[in-house]
C-alpha positions in Angstrom: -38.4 -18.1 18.0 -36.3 -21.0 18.8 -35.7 -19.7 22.6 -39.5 -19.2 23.3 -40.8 -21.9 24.9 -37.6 -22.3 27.9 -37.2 -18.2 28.5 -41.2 -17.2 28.2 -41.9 -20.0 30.7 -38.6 -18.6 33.1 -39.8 -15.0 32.6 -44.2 -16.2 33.2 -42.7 -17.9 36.3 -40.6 -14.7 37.1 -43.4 -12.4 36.9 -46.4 -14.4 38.3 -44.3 -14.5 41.4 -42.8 -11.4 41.5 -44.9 -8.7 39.3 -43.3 -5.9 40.6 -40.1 -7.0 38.8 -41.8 -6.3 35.3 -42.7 -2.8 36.7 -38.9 -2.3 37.3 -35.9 -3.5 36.5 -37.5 -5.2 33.6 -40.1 -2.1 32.6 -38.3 -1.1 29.3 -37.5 -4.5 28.0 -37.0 -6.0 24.7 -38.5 -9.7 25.6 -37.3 -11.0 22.4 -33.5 -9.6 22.9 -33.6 -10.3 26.7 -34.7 -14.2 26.1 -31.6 -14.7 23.8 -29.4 -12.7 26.3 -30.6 -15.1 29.2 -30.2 -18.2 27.1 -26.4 -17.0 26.6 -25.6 -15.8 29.6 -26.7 -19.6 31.0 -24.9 -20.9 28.1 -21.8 -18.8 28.9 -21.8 -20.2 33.1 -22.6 -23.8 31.8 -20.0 -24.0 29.2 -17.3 -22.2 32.0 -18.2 -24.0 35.0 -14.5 -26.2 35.4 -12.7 -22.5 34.0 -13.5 -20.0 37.2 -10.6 -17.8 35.4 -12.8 -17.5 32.5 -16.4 -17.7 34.6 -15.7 -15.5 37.5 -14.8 -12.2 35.5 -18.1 -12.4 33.4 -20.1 -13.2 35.9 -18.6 -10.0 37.8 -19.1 -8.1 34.6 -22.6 -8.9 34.5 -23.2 -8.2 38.0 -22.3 -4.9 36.9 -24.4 -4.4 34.0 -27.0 -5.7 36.0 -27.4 -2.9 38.9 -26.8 -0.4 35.8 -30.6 -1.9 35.2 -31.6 -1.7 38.9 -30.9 -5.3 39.5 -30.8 -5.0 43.6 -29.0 -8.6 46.0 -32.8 -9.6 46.6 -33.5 -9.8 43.1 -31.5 -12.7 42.6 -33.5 -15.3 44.6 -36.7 -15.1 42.7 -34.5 -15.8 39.5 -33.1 -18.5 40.7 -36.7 -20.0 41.7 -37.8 -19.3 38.3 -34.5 -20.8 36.7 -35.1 -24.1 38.7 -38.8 -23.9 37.8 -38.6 -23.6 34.4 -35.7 -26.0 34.0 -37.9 -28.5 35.5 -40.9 -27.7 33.4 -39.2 -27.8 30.3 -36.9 -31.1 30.9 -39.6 -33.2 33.0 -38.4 -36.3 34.4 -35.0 -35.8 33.0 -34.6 -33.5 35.7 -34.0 -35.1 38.8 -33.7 -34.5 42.3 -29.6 -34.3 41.8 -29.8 -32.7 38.5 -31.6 -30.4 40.9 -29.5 -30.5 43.1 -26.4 -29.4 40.9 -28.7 -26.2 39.2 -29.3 -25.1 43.4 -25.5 -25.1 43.6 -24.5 -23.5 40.3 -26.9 -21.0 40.6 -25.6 -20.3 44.1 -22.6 -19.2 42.5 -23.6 -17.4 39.7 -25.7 -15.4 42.3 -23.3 -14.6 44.6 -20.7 -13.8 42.0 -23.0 -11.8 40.4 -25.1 -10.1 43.7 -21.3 -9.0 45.8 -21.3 -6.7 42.4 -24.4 -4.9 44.1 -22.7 -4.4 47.4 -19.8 -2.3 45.7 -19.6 1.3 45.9 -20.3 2.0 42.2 -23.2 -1.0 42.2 -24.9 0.8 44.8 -24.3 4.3 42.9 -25.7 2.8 39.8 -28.5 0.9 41.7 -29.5 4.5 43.1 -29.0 6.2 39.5 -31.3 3.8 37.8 -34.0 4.1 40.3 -33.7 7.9 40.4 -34.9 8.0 36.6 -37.0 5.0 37.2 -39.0 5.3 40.7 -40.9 2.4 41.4 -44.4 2.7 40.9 -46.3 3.7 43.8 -48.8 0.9 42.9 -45.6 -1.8 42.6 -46.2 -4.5 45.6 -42.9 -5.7 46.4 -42.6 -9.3 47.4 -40.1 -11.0 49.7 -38.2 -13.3 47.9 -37.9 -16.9 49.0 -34.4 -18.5 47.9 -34.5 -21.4 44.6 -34.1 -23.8 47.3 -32.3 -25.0 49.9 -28.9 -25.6 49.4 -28.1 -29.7 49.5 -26.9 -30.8 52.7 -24.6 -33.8 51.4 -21.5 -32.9 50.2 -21.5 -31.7 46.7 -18.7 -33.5 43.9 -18.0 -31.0 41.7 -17.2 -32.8 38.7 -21.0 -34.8 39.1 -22.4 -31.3 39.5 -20.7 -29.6 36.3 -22.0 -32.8 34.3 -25.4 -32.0 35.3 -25.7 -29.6 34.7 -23.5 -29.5 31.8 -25.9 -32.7 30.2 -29.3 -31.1 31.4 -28.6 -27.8 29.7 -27.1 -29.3 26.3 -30.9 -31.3 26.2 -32.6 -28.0 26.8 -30.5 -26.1 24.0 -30.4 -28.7 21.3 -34.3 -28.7 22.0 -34.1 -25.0 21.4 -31.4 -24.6 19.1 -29.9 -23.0 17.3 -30.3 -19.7 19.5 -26.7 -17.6 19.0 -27.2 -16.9 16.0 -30.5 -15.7 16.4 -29.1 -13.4 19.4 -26.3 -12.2 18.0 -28.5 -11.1 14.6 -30.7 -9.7 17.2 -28.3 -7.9 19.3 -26.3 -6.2 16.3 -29.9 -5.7 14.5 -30.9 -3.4 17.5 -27.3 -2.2 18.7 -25.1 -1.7 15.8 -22.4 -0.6 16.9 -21.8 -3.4 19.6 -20.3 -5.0 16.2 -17.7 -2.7 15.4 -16.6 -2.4 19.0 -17.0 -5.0 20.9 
């Protein structure tokens, strides 16, 4: 599976850290869908980041899918750790302190783009239905999360920041590539009729 090696290590890191999330809101995952689905949805961010006309709505519509799966605002932190970790494990010295750097702020976007979707009437309705048919277990240990890290304290260029992590994400993929078509057999393989309406 070309996404294997980048999305198992950001799920292993996900999960050592924060088992309780593999108990819920990913308990009735496909791993082998979901790993394509990450790798596009990062794809998706990265290839939007200088278009927040085109970014902002799809990261607001996947805020909402995501409390339909019982995504919760604290959630978000330990992916973001995860993100950073993996990213760093899989590019190695290519990614620096300021490639860092830019991932921290990007994801700091996508998360609170994404996470205000939980705070809304119908993301805390659908947070509350999910968990309703899916109680967490009672022998689920939840862990406080800790943020992906600290948010820089120099000012932050946004053009060097989109290159960053524009570049460190195009060495990641074309180390992993090709991966849409992969998810797109994938996703119309297990969900038909996404083809014919979406």
């Amino acid at each position: 599976d070309s996404v294997a090696p980048f999305a198992d290590l950001f799920y292993e890191t996900l999960f050592k850290e924060h088992p309780i999330l593999k108990k819920t809101v990913f308990a009735k995952t496909n791993f082998k869908v979901q790993s394509k689905m990450l790798m596009s949805m990062i794809s998706t961010a990265v290839d939007n980041l200088g278009n927040p006309d085109v970014l902002v709505p799809a990261l607001k519509n996947m805020g909402v899918r995501h409390c339909r799966y019982g995504t919760k605002v604290e959630h978000y932190a330990p992916v973001g750790a995860a993100l950073i970790s993996a990213l760093n494990e899989c590019l190695g010295s290519k990614f620096t302190a300021e490639t860092k750097a830019a991932w921290v702020v990007v994801y700091g976007v996508i998360e609170s783009v994404m996470s205000a979707e939980c705070k809304t009437e119908a993301g805390e309705k659908a947070i509350a239905a999910y968990y309703a048919k899916n109680p967490v277990p009672k022998d689920a240990e939840e862990k406080p999360a800790a943020a992906a890290d600290a948010k820089p304290a120099e000012p932050v260029d946004e053009k060097v920041t989109h290159k960053l992590v524009q570049e460190s994400w195009a060495l990641l993929v074309d180390s992993v590539a090709p991966f849409a078509d992969l998810f797109y057999e994938t996703l119309f393989k297990e969900h038909p009729i996404l083809k014919k309406t979406v």
